[in-house]
N, C-alpha and C positions, 0 to 999 in steps of 0.2 A: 504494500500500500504506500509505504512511502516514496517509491520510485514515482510514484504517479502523480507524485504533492510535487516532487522535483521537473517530473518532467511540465507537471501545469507551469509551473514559476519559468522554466526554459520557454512555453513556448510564449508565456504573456511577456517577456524581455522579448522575444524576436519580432510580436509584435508590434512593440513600442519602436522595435527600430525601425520594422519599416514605415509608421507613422513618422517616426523623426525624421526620417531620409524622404520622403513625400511630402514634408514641410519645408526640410532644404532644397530639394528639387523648384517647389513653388517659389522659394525667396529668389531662386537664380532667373525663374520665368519670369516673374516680374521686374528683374533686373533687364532680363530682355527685351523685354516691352518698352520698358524706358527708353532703351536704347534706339531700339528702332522707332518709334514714336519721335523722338530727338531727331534722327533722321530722314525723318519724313518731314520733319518742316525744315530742315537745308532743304531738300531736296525739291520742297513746295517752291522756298523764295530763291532758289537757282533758276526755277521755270520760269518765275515771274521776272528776273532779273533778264535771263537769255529770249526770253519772247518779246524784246522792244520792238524788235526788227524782225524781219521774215528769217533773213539771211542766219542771223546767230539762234533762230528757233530750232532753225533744221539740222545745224551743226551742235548745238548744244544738246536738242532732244537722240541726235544719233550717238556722239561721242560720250554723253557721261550721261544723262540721267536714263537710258534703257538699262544698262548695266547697273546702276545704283536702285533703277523699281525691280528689277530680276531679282538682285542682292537681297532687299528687302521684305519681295514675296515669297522666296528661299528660308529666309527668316522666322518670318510668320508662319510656315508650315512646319518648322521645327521647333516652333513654340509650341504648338499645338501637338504636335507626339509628345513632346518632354511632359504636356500638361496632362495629357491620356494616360503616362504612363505613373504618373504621380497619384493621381485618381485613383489608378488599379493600385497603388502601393496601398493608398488608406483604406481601400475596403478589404485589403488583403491582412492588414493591420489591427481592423478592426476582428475580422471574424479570427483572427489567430489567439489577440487577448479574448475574445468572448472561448473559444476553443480550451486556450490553457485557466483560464477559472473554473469550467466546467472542469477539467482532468484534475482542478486543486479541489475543488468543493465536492464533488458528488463520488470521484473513485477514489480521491483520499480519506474518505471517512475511515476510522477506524471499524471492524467490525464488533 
């Protein structure tokens, strides 16, 4: 019986970790957002800057900001896995503590 007190305690620690690590995953997405978001307005007022004229639209919009809205839609879809996969860490977190309470409280009991 008391294997099974140990192993409830083992598995509510591995579920905390994966809730901690699905909170750090989260603090780095929204560091990312920032980022790009930052980016997105250079990249607004380069447009507004290079569309005075026909001439530096077509040069501006070929040379630097396809490459810079690519980069940044690149981005955004890999915020979006990172944030999927964060998601799956805390419901994984979640059922693994609710798991190891049951293995402490119900097959720990003494008989």
């Amino acid at each position: 019986m008391r294997g099974n007190r140990w192993a409830g305690i083992c598995v509510c620690i591995a579920g905390a970790g994966l809730i901690l690590t699905a909170n750090y995953i989260n603090q780095r997405v929204a560091e990312g957002k920032e980022q790009i978001r930052e980016g997105e307005q250079k990249v607004s007022a380069g447009k507004i800057l290079f569309s005075l004229t026909p001439y530096t639209k077509e040069i501006g919009q070929k040379a630097i900001f396809d490459s810079a809205d690519s980069k940044i839609q690149a981005g955004k879809e890999e915020i979006a896995q990172y944030k999927g996969g964060a998601k799956q860490l805390q419901v994984g977190g979640v059922l693994l503590i609710v798991a190891g309470l049951g293995l402490f409280f119900i097959f720990g009991k003494k008989s």
